[in-house]
N, C-alpha and C positions, 0 to 999 in steps of 0.2 A: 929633762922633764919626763915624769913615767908616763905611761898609757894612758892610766887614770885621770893624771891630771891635765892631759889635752884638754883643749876644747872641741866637743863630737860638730861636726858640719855636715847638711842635707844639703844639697843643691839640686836645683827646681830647676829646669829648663821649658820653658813656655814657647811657642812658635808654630807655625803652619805644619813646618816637620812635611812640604810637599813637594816632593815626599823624604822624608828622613834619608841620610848621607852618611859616610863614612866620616865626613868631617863633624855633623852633630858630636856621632860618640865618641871623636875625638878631643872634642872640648872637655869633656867631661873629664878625660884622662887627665889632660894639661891641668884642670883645676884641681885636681887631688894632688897631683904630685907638685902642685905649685905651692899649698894649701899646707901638707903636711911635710912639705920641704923646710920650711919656716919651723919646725920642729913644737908648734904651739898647735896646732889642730887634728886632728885624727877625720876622716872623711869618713863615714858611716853606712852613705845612699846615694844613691843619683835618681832625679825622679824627670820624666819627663811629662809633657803636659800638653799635648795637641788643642792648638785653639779651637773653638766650635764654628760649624757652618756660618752662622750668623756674622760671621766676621766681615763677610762679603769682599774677600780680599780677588781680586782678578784672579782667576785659572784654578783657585782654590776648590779642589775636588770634595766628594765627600770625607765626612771624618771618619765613618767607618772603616774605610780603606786606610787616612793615616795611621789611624790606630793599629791596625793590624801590622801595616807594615811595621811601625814604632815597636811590638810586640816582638814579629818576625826579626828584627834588627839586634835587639835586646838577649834571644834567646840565651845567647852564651856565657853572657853577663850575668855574675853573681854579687852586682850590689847597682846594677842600674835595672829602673824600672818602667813601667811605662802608669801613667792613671787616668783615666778616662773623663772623671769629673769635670772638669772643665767641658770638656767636646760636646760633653750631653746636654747643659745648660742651654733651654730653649732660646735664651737671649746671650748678647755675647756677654762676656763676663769681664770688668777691667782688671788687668795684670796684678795689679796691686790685693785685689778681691782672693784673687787665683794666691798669692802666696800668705795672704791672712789665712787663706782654707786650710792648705797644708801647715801652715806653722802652728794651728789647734788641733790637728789630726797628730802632729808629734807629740807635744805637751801634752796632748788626753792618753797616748802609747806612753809616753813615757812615767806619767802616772800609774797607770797598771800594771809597770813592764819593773817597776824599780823600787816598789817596796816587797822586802822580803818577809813574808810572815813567818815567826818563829816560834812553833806551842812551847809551854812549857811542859816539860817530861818531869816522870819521877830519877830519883839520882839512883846512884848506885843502893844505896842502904834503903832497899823499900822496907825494910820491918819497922823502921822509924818513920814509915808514910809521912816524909815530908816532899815538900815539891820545892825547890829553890825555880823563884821566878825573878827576872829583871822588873823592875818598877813598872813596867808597861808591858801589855802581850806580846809586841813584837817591835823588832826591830828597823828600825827604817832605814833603809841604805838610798833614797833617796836620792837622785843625782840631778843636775840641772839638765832638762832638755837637751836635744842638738839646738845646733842653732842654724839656722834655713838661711840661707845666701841663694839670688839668684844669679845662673850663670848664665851669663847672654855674651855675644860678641861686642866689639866697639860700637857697630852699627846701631843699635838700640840704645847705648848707651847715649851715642850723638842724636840720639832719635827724640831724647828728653828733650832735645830745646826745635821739636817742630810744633808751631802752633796749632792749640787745638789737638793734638794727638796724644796728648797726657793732661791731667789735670796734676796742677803741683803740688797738690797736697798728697796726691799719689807717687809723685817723684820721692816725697819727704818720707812718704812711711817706710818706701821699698829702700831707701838708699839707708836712712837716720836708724831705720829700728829695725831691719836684716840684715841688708849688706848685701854687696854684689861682688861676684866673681866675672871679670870683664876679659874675655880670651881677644888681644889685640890681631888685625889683620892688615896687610903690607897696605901702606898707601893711608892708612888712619893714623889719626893723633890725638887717642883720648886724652892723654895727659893734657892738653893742650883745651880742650873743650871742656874736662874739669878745673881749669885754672879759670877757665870765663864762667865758669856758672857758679853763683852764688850757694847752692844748695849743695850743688857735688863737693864744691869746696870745705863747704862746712861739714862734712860727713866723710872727708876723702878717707877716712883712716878706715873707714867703712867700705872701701872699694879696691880691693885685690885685681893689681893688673897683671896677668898672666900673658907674656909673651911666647907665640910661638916662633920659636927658630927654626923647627924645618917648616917652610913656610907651603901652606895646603890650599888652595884658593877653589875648593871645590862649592861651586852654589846650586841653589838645587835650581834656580832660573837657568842655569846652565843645561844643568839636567836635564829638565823638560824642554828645553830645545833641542837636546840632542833626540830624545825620546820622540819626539816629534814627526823629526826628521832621518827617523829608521836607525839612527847611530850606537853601537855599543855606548852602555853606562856601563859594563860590568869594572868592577875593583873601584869605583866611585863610590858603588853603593852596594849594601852586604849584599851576596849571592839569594838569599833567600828575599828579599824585597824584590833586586832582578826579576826572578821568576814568577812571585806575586804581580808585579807591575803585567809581564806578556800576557801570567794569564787569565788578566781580567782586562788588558788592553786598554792602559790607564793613559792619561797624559797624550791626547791628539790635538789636532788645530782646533778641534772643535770643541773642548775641555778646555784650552787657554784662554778660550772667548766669556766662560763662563764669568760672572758678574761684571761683563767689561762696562756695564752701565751704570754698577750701583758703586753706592757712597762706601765706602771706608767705615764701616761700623762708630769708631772714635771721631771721625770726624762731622759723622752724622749727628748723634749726641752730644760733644761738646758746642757744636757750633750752635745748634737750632738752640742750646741752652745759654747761649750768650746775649 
């Protein structure tokens, strides 16, 4: 299959990112070469996507700093990105929301980016001032969109069947009509959670399981425990985040306490709406 005739894939990673890891932009790798291993896909973007404040997830710092750090992470990377739209959103935004954005920010790129306008010219013989034009002014080369998978770990995938923390018609859209990139981790058995769920089931061919063999169990819950408690993270997490984190003296005891009182954004909204 030539180049052309892949199928293009964006992959969207949605998450706290608190703070972004070596293993984030690890997944991203694993899903390309999982992706375009299969010899049918061509991997185009990576986007990442910091949830917003409003999420009220325990210890969850500001987004300004994910971001930056997500930015600082990114630097070296020429096809991952990072986008802020989500983090800015005054209220939090459901995941599903978050990958309908980006998959009409492609299709509207990719409408402007894939027809080629072609004037017509005069030919060789201008003393015969004639113009030979195709039927139409220009020619459309037109291609289909990429097409937008999110990539999350098993953990979120198992995360579909906690109550109240997804609506399923949100399961239905992100799984049936994009698709996921699901990078498994030691001790998980999605294959196993999508054989009990009805929905995954019925979309499985829509969910690329990417195994990692050299097995990375870096969490950033880890992280900020070690950050906490004065401990090197360095080689966990890129050198330039490192340095960001000291010098702005991110992640203390007193940062892990943040929202330890509030609701769970999804759980606040779904529940009070039942």
């Amino acid at each position: 299959m030539s180049s052309q005739e892949k199928t293009k894939v964006v992959l969207l990673a949605c998450g706290s990112f608190n703070p972004i890891t070596n293993m984030h932009l690890r997944m991203f790798e694993l899903a390309r070469d999982h992706l375009e291993d299969t010899g049918r896909y061509r991997v185009v973007k990576g986007i990442i996507s910091p949830v917003g404040d409003s999420y009220k997830k325990k210890g969850l710092i500001e987004a300004s700093h994910r971001l930056e750090m997500a930015r600082l992470a990114t630097l070296n990377s020429d096809w991952i990105t990072v986008d802020d739209w989500e983090s800015q959103q005054l209220e939090w935004v459901e995941t599903a929301k978050v990958v309908r954005h980006h998959a009409e920010l492609i299709s509207s790129e990719n409408n402007n980016d894939d027809v080629d306008t072609v004037k017509c010219g005069k030919r060789r013989k201008l003393e015969q001032n004639t113009i030979i034009c195709q039927s139409s002014s220009y020619i459309n080369t037109k291609e289909d969109p990429p097409r937008l998978n999110l990539l999350c770990g098993a953990d979120v995938l198992e995360s579909f069947g906690v109550p109240n923390l997804w609506k399923p018609e949100d399961i239905e859209e992100i799984v049936g009509r994009y698709g996921v990139a699901c990078i498994t981790r030691c001790g998980s058995d999605p294959e196993k959670f999508i054989n009990q769920s009805d929905v995954l089931y019925k979309h499985r061919k829509n969910i690329h399981m990417v195994r990692e063999w050299v097995t990375n169990e870096i969490s950033a819950t880890h992280v900020r425990r070690a950050l906490r408690r004065g401990q090197s993270v360095r080689y966990l997490l890129p050198d330039p985040v490192v340095r960001y984190i000291q010098e702005h003296s991110l992640y203390s005891v007193e940062s892990e306490q943040k929202n330890d009182n509030a609701i769970l954004a999804p759980f606040q909204r779904y529940t009070s709406a039942n």
